[in-house]
C-alpha positions as CSV (number, residue, x, y, z in Angstrom):
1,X,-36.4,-29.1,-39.9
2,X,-36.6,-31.0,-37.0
3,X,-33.5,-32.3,-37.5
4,X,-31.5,-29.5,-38.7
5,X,-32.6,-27.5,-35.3
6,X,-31.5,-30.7,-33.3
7,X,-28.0,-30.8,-35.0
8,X,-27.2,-26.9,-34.5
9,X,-28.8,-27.3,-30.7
10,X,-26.1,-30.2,-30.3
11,X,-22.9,-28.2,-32.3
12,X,-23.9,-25.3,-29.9
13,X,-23.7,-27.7,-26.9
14,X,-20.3,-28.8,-28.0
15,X,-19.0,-25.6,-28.6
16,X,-20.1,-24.1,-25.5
17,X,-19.0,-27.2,-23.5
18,X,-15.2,-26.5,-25.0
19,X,-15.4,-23.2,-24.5
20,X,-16.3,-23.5,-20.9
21,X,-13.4,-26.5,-20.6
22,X,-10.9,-24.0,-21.9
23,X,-11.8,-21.1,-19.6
24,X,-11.8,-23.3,-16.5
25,X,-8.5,-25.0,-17.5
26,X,-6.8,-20.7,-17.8
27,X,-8.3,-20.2,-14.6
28,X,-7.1,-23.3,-12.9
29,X,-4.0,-21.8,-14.2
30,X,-3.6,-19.1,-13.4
31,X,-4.4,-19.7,-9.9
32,X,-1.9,-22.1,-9.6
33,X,0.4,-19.4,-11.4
34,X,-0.8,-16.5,-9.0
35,X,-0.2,-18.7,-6.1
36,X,3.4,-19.8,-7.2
37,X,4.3,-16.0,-7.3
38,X,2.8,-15.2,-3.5
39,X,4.7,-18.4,-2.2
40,X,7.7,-16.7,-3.8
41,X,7.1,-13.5,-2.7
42,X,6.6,-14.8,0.9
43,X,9.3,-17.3,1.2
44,X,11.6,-14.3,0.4
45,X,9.9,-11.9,2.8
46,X,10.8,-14.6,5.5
47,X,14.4,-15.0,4.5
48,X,14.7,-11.3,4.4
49,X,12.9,-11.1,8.1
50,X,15.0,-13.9,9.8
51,X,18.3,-12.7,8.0
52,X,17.7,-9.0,9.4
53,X,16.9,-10.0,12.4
54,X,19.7,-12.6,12.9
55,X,22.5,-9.8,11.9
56,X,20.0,-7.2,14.0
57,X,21.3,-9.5,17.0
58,X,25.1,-10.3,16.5
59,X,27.2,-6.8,17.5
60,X,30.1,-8.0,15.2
61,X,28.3,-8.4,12.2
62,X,26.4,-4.8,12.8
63,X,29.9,-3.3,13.3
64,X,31.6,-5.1,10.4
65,X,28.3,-4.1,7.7
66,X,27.2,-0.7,9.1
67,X,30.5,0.1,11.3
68,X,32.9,0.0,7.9
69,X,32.5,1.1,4.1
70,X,30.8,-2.3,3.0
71,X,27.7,-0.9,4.1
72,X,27.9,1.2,0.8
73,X,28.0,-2.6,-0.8
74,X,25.4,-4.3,0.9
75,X,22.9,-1.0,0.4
76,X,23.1,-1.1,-3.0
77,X,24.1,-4.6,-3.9
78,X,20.2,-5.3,-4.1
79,X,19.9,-3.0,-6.8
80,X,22.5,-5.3,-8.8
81,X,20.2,-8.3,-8.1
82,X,17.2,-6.3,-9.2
83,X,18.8,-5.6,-12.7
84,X,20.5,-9.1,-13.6
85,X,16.9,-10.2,-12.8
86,X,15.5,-7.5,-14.7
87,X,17.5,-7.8,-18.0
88,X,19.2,-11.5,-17.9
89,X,16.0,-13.9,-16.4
90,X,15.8,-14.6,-19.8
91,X,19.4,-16.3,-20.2
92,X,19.3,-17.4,-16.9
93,X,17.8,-21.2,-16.5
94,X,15.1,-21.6,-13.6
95,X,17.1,-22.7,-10.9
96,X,19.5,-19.9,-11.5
97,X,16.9,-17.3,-11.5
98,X,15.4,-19.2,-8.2
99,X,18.9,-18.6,-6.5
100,X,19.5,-15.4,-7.5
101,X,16.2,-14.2,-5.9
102,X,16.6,-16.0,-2.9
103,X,20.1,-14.8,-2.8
104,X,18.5,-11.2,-3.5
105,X,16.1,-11.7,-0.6
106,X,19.0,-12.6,2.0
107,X,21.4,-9.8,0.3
108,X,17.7,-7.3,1.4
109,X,17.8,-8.7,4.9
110,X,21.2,-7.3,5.5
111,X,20.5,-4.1,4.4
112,X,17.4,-4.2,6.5
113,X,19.1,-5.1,10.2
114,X,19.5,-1.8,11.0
115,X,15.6,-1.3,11.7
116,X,15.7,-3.5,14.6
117,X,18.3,-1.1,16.5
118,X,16.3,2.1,15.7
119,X,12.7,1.0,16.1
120,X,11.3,-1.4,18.8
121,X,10.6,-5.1,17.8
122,X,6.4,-4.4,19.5
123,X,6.4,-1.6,16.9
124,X,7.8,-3.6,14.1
125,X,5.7,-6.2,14.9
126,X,2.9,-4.0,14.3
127,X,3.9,-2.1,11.2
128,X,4.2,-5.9,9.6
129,X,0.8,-6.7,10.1
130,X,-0.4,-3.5,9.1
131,X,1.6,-3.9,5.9
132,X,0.4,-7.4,5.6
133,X,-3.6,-6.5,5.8
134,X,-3.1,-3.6,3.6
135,X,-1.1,-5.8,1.0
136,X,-3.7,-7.9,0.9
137,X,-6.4,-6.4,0.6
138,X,-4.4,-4.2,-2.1
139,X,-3.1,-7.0,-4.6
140,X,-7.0,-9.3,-3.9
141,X,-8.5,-6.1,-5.5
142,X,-6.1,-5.8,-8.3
143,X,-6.8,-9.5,-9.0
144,X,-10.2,-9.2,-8.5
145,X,-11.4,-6.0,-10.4
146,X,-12.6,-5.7,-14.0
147,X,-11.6,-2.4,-14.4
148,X,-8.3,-1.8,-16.2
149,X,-5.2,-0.5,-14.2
150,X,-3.0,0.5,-16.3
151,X,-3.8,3.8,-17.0
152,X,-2.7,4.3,-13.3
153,X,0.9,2.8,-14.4
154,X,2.6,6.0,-15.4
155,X,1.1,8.2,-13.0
156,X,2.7,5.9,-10.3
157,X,6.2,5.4,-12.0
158,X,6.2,9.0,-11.8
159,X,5.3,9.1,-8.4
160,X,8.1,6.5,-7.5
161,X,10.7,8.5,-9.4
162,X,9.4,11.9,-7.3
163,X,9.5,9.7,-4.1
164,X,13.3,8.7,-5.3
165,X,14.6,11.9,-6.2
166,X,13.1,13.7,-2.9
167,X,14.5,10.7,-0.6
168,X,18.1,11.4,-2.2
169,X,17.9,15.6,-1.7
170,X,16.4,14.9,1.6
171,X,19.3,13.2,2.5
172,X,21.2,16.4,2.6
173,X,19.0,18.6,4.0
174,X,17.4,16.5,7.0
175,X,14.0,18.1,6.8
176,X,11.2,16.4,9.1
177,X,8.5,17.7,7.5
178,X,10.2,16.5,3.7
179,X,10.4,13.2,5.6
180,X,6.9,12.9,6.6
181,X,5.5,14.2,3.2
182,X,7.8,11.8,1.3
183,X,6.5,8.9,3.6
184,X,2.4,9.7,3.0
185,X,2.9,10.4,-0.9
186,X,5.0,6.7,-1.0
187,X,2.2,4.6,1.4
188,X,-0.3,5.8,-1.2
189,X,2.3,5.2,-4.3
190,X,2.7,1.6,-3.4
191,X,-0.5,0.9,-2.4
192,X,-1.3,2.0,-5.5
193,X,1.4,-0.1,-7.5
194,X,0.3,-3.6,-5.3
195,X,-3.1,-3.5,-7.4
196,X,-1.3,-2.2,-10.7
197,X,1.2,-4.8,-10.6
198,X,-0.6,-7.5,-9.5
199,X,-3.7,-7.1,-12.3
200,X,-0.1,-7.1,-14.1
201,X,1.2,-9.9,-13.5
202,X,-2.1,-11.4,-14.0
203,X,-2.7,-10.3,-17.7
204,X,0.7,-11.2,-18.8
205,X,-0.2,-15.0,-17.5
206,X,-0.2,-17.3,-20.8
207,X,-1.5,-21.1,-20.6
208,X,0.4,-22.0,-23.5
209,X,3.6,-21.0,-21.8
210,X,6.4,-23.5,-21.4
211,X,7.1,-24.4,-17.7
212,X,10.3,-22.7,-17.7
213,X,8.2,-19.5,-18.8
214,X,5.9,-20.1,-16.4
215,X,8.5,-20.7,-13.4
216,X,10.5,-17.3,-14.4
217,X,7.2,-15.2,-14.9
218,X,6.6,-16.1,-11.6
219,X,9.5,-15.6,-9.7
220,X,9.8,-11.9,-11.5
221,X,6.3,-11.4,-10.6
222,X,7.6,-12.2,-6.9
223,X,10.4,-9.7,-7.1
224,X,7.8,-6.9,-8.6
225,X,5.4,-7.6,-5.6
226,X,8.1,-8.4,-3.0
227,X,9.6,-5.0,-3.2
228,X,5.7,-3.1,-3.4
229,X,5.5,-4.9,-0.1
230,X,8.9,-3.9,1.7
231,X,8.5,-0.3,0.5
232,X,5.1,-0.2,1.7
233,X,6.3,-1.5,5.0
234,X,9.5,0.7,5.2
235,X,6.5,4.0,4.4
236,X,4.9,2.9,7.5
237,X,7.5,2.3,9.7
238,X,9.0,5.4,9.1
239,X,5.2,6.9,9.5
240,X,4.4,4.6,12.8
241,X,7.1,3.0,13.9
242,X,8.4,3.6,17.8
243,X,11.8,4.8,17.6
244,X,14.4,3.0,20.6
């Protein structure tokens, strides 16, 4: 008896040992996985930030993008990115999907300049590290939580198509008040879709990925939470931000 008990105690052992092995080897993972998408996310945010600001500061390339009709172009050329990302990472090898989103990032920064002439850089400044904290603290608690997220996902898609449609009439009719609403209801829509997306991002992790898989997961996962962040940003801005 003595025995017997000894050999299940020591088959439990094992089994437990390998189980615990496994689990810290996923999270080891997807740590590393996590983190590849934030550095992703953040070296596009700077080439975005030091492109807008470069163009922000040279009169001939304001007047050449915003003076002419390529500003149609470089407005929606990110969209473009966005969808050849969206539908063709799959073809696409890693380095090509690398280049196209830091190409997507600098093509953002263009279309961005024009903040620096309307608000002031202290306000901008400001709005950034606002955006920055409330990112943070946004995407850690969708990383962090047990509970399940993505009941919330249709609710905010619907938001974000609302927030769309109401930008695009508002265009026309120049309300202030429309513009203010539409501001509020998109700070909490994206605030909302930083913890949806990154619990996301986080459940669709495999370790048995290739790391080509890995690599393209991670830079879509940077483009998903790279634009929560912008929007967010561009929702305060518009909310807080000093106008020149």
């Amino acid at each position: 008896m003595s025995l017997k008990h000894d050999a299940r105690m020591t088959l439990h052992t094992g089994s437990s040992t390998h189980s615990r092995t496994v689990a810290d080897d996923i999270d080891i993972g997807l740590r590393n996985h996590m983190l590849s998408v934030y550095n992703y996310m953040s070296g596009g945010l700077a080439i975005t930030g030091l492109v807008a600001y470069s163009v922000s500061t040279s009169e001939a390339a304001m007047q050449l993008i915003f003076g002419t009709g390529l500003s149609w172009i470089v407005m929606l050329s990110p969209l473009a990115f966005i969808l050849a990302l969206s539908f063709g990472i799959h073809r696409m090898s890693t380095t090509t999907a690398q280049a196209v989103f830091w190409t997507f990032s600098a093509v953002m920064g263009l279309s961005m300049a024009s903040i620096f002439i309307i608000y002031t850089g202290a306000s901008i400044t400001r709005v950034f590290f606002i955006t920055s904290g409330t990112f943070a603290a946004m995407s850690l608690y969708g990383y962090t939580t047990k509970r399940d997220l993505s009941g919330f996902g249709s609710f905010l898609f619907m938001g974000l198509i609302g927030i769309i449609i109401a930008s695009i009439v508002n265009m026309f009719l120049q309300s202030t008040a429309m513009h203010f609403v539409i501001s509020v209801i998109g700070v909490l829509v994206f605030v909302g879709l930083t913890a949806y997306d990154t619990q996301k991002i986080k459940n669709i992790y495999n370790e048995a990925d290739s790391a080509e898989t890995t690599t393209k997961k991670a830079v879509m996962g940077a483009v998903t939470l790279y634009l929560d962040f912008i929007n967010l940003f561009m929702m305060l801005l518009r909310l807080f931000g000093q106008r020149r």
